[in-house]
N, C-alpha and C positions, 0 to 999 in steps of 0.2 A: 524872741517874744517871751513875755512873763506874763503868768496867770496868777488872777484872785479868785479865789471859790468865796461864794457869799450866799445865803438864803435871796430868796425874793422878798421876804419882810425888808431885810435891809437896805436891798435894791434902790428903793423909792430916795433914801438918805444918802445913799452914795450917789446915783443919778444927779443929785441935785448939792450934793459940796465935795464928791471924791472921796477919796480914802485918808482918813485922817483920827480913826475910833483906836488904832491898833495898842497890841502893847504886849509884850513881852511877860506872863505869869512868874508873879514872883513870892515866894514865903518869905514877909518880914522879918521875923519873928515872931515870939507870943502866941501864935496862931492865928497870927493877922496877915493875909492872903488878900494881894492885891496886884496890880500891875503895874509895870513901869514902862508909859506912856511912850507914844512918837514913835513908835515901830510898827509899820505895815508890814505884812505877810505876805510875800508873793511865791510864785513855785515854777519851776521851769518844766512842769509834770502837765502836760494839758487832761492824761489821764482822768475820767470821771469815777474811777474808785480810786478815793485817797483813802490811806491807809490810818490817817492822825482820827478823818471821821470815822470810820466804821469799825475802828479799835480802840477809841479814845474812851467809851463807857459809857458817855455821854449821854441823858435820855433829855431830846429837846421838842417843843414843840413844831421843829419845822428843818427842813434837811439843811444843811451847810454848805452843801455844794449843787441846788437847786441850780445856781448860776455860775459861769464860770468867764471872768472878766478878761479880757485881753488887753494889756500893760506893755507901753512903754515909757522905757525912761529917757529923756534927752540925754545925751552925750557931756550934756554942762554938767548933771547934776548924776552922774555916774559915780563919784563918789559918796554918793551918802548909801549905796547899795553896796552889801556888804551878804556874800555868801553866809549861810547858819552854820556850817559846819564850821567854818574859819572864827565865827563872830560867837560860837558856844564853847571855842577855846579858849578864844582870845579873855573873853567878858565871864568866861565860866559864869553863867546864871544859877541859878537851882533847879531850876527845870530842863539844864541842860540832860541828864542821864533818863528822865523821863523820856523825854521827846526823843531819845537814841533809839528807843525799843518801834519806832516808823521808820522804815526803810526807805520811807519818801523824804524825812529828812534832810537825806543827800544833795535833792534839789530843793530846799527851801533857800529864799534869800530870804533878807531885811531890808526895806528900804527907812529912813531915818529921816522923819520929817512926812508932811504931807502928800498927797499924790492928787493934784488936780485932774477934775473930771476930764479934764480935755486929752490926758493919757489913759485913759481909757478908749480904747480904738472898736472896743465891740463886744456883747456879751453872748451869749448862746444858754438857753435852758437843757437842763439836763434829761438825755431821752428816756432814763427808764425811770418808769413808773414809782409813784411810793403816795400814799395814801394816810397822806395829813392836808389839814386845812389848807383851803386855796388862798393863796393871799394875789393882789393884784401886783402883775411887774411891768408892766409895762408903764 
């Protein structure tokens, strides 16, 4: 089993087309900071403290791992999943030395292309408390 961590904001857009926003942070150059698309984030960690949120700096309106998705992939399309550690050698990004300093890393994959809802098998809200806007998940 593979997991997405997602806000409940976003909930409601995944619910209703899947995983299909992802993408990989990249520096152009120039100073132009953008992403390169078609990469879903998933994590073999079902863990509710990751380590990317609660050390990434990050100040958001709304938690990141509010929810945490339960993912599978069919066996056809097993190839387009591709381990981070293998795929931050392989594709050296820029952000690969960043993302080293998450020890959760280890379990991230990439999945490469869309994820229909229908792999999605189950979500579960996060038990412990945190004290930002309610947004609706259901």
């Amino acid at each position: 089993m593979l997991y997405h961590f997602t806000s409940r904001l976003h909930w409601k857009r995944i619910r209703r087309e899947g995983l299909n926003q992802g993408g990989i942070p990249n520096d152009f150059g120039a100073g132009q900071m953008g992403m390169i698309r078609g990469f879903q984030w998933l994590t073999a960690d079902p863990d509710w403290d990751q380590d990317w949120e609660t050390q990434s700096g990050l100040r958001l309106p709304y938690r990141r791992t509010e929810l945490r998705l339960e993912v599978t992939i069919p066996r056809a399309f097993a190839s387009k999943l591709i381990a981070w550690p293998e795929f931050a050698v392989r594709a050296n990004p820029n952000c690969r030395h960043a993302f080293a300093r998450f020890s959760s890393s280890r379990h991230w994959f990439l999945f490469h292309g869309p994820i229909p809802r229908e792999w999605i098998l189950a979500h579960s809200r996060n038990p412990n408390p945190i004290n930002l806007p309610a947004y609706d998940a259901e």
